[in-house]
Backbone and ligand atoms as CSV (ligand in chain L), in Angstrom:
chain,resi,resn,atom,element,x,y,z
A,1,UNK,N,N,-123.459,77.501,92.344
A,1,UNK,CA,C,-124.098,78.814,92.499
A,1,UNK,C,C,-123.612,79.747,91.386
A,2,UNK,N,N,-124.547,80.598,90.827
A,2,UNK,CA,C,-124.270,81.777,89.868
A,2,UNK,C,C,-123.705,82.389,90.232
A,3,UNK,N,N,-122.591,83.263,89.703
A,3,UNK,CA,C,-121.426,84.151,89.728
A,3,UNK,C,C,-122.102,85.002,90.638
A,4,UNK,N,N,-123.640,85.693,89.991
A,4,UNK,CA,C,-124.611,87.638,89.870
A,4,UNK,C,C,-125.196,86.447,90.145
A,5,UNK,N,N,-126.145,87.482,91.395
A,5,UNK,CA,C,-127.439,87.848,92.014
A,5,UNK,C,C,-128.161,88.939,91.138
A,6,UNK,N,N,-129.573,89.214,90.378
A,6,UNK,CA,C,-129.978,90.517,90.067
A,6,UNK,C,C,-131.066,90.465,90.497
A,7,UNK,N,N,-131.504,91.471,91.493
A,7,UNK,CA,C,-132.559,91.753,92.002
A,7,UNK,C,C,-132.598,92.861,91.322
A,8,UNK,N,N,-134.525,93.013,91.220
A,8,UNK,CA,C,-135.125,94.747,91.113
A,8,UNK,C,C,-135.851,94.958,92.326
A,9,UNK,N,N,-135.128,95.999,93.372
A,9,UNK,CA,C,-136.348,96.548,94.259
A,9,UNK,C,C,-138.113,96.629,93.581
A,10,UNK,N,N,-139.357,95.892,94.075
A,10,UNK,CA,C,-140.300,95.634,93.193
A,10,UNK,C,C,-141.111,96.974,93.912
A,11,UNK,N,N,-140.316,97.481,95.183
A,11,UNK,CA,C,-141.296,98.639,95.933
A,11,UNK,C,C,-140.575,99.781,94.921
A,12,UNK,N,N,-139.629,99.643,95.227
A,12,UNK,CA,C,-138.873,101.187,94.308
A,12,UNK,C,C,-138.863,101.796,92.839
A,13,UNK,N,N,-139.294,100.501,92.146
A,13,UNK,CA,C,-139.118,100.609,90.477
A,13,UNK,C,C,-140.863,101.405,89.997
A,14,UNK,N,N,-139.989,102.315,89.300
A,14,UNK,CA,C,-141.247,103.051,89.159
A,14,UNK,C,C,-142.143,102.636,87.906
A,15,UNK,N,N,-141.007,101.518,87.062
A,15,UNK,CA,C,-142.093,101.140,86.025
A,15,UNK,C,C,-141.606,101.788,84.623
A,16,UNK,N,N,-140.721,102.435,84.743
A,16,UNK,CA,C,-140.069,103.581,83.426
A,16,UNK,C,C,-139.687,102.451,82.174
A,17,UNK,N,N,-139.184,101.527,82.402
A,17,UNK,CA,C,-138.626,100.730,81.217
A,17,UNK,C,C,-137.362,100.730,80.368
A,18,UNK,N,N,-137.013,101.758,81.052
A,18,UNK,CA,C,-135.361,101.942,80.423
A,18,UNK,C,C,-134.321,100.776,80.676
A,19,UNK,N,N,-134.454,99.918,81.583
A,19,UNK,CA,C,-133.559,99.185,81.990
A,19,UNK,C,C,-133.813,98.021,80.374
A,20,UNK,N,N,-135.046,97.250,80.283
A,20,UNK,CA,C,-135.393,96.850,79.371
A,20,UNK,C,C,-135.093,97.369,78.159
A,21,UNK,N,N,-134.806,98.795,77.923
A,21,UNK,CA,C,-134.415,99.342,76.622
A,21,UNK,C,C,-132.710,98.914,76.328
A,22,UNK,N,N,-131.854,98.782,77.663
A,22,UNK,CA,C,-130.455,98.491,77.196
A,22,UNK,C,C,-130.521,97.237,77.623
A,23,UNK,N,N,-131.163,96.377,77.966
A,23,UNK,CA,C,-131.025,95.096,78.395
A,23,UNK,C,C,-131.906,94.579,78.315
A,24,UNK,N,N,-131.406,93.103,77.775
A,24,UNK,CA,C,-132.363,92.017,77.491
A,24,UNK,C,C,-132.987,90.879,78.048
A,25,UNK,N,N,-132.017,91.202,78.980
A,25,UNK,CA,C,-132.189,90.896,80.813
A,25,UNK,C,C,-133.068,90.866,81.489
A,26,UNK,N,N,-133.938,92.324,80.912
A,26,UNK,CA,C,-135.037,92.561,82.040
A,26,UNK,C,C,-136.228,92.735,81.114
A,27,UNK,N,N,-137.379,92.255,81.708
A,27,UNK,CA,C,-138.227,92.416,81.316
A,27,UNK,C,C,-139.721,93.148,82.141
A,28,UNK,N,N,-140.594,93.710,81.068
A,28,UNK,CA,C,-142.050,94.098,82.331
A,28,UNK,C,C,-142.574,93.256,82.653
A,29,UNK,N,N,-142.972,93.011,84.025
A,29,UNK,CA,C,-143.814,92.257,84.511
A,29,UNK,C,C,-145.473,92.652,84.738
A,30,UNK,N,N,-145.940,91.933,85.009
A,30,UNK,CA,C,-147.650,91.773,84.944
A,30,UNK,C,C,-148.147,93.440,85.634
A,31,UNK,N,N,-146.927,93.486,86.912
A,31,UNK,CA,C,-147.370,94.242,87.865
A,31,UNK,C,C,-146.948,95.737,87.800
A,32,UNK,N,N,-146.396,95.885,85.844
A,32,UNK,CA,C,-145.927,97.232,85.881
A,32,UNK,C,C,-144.509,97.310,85.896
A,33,UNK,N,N,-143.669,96.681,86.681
A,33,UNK,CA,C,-142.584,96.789,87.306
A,33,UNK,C,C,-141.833,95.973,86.239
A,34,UNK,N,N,-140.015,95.982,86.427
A,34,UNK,CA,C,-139.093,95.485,85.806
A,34,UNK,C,C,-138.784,93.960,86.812
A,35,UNK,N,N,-138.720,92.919,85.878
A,35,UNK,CA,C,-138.081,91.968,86.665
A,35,UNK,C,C,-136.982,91.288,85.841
A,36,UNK,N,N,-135.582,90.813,86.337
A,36,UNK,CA,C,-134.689,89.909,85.663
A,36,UNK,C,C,-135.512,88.586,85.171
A,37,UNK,N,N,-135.213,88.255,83.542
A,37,UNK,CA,C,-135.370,87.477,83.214
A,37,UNK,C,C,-134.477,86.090,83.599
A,38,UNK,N,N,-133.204,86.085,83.204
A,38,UNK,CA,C,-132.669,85.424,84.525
A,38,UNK,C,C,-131.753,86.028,85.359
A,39,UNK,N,N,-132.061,86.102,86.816
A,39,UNK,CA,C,-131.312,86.426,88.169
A,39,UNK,C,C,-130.111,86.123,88.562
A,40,UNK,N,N,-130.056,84.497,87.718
A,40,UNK,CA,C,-128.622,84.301,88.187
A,40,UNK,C,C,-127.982,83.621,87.209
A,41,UNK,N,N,-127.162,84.399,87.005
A,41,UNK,CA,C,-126.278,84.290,85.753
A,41,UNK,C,C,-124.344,84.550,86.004
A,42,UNK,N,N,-123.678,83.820,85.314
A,42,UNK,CA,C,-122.180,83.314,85.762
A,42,UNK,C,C,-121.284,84.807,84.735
A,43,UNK,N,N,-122.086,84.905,83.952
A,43,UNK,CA,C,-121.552,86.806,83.141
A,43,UNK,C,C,-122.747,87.812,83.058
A,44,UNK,N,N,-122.468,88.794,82.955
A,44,UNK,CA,C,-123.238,89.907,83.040
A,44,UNK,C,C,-122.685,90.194,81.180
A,45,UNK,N,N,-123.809,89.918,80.635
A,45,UNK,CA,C,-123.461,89.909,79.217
A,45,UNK,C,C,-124.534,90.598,78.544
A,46,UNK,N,N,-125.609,90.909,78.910
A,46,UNK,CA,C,-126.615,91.490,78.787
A,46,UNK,C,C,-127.324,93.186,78.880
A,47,UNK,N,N,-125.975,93.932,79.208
A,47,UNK,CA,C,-125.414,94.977,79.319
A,47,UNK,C,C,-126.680,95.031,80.746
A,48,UNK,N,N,-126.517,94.078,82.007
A,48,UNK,CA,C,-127.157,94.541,83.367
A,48,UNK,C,C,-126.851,95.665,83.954
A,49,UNK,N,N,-125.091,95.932,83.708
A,49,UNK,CA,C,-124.411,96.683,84.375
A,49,UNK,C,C,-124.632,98.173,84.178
A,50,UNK,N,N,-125.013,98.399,83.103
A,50,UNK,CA,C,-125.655,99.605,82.465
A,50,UNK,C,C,-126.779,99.645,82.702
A,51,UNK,N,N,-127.999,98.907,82.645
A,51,UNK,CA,C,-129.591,98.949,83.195
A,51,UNK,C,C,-129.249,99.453,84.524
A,52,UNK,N,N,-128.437,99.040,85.504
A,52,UNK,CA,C,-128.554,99.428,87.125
A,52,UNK,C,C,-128.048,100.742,87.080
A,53,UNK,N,N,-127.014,100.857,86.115
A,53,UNK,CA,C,-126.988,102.590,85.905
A,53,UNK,C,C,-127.859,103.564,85.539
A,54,UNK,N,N,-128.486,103.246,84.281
A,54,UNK,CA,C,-129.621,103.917,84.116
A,54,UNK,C,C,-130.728,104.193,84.991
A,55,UNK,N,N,-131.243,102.775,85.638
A,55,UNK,CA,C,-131.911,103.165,86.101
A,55,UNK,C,C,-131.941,104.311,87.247
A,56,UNK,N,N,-133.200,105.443,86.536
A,56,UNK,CA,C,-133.809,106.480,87.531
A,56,UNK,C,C,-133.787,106.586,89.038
A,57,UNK,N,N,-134.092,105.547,88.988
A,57,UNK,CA,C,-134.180,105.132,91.084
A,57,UNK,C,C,-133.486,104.369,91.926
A,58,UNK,N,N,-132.291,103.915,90.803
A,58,UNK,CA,C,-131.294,102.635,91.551
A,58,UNK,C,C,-131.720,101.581,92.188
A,59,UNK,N,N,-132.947,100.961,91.260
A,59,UNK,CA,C,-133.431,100.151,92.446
A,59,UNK,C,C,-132.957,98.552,91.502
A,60,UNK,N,N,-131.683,98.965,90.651
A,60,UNK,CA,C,-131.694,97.511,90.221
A,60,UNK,C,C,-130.203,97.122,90.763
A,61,UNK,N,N,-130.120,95.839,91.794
A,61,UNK,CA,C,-128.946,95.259,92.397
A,61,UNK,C,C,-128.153,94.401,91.340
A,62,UNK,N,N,-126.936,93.855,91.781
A,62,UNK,CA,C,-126.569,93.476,90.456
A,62,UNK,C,C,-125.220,92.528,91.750
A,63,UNK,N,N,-125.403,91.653,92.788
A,63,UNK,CA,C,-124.344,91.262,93.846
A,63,UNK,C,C,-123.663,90.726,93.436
A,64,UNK,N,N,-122.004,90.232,93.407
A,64,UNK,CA,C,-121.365,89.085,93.017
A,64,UNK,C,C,-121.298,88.238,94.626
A,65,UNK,N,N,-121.547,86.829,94.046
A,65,UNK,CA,C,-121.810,86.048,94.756
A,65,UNK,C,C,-120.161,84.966,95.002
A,66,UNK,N,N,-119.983,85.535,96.276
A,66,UNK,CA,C,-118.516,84.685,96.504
A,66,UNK,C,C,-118.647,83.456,97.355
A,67,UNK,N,N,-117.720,82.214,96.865
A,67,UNK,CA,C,-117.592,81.132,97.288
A,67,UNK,C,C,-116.794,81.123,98.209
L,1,F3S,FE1,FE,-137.857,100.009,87.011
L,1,F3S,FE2,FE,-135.557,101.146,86.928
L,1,F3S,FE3,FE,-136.251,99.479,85.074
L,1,F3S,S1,S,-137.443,102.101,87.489
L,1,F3S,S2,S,-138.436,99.632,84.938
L,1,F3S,S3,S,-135.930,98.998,87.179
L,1,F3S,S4,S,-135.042,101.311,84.793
């Protein structure tokens, strides 16, 4: 199992794109919205940790996943 879980709330994200501006992580999807390119990942190297900050609406999760 991956270290990070990254979810984007897909109801909450308003679509702004900033997360995508510091991270390469995330990308737009079809539907407007931000989605992780990959979700589960063993480092957060992609500056995620800063996209969930930025983002406007906090709707980006970022869990560590314990064994
Ligand atoms: Fe959406 Fe927040 Fe990114 S609103 S597009 S997840 S910065």
């Amino acid at each position: 199992m991956a270290k990070y879980k990254i979810t984007v709330d897909q109801d909450a994200c308003i679509g702004c794109a900033a997360c995508t501006a510091v991270s390469k992580n995330f990308r737009m999807a079809d539907n407007g919205k931000s989605e992780p390119i990959k979700p589960d990942v063993d480092e957060l190297k992609e500056n995620e940790k800063e996209a969930a900050e930025i983002c406007p609406v906090s709707c980006i999760k970022i869990e560590e996943n314990k064994e």
